[in-house]
N, C-alpha and C positions, 0 to 999 in steps of 0.2 A: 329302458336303460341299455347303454353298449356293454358288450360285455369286453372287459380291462384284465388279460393278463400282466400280474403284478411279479412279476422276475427279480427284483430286490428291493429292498427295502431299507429303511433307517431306523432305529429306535434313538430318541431323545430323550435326555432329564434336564429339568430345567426348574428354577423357580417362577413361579407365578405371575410375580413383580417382572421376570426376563424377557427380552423380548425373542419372540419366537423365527425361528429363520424361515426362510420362504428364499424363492429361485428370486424373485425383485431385489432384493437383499445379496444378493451374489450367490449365496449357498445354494449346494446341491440336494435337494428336497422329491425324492421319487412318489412318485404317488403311492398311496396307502400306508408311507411310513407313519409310524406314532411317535409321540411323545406323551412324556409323563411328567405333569408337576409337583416336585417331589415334597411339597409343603403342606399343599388341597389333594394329591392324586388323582386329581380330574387328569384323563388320558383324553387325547386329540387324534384325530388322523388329519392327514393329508391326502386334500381330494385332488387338487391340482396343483401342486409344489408352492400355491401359493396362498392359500384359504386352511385353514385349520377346522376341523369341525367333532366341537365336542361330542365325543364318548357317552350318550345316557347310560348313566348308572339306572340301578334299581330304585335308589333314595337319595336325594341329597344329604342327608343324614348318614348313609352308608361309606366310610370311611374306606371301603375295598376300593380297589380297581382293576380289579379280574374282569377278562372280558369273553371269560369262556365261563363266569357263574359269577358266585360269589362264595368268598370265604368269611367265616366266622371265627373269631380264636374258641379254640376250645372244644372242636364238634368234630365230628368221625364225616369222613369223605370217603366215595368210595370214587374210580375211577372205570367210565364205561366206555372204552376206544372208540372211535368211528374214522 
């Protein structure tokens, strides 16, 4: 794999049913932006401003879409920088 510095980015929310933008569509879509479906919270990236490619969660059953862990309601987190 090349290695791709990502210098900005886009965050998206969107419904599910929407349709999603891409550079063929006219919009501006940097590679590695995300979006987030705010109904399922399946998160996406963008590999090349015009392919979306979901986000594995941990479960499909897992309602999170933290994509630095997973959150739980109700549980003690600690936070370890890196």
């Amino acid at each position: 794999m090349t290695v791709k510095k990502i210098a900005s980015i886009v965050r998206y929310m969107c419904l599910s049913s929407d349709t999603k933008p891409t550079r063929t569509a006219g919009d501006s879509v940097p590679v590695g932006s995300t979006l987030i479906e705010t109904d399922t919270l399946n998160v996406f990236i963008a590999r090349d401003g015009d392919n979306w490619e979901k986000y594995k969660r941990n479960s499909d059953t897992d309602r999170t879409a933290d994509v630095k862990g997973t959150y739980k309601p109700n549980e003690t987190h600690s936070y370890m920088g890196g």
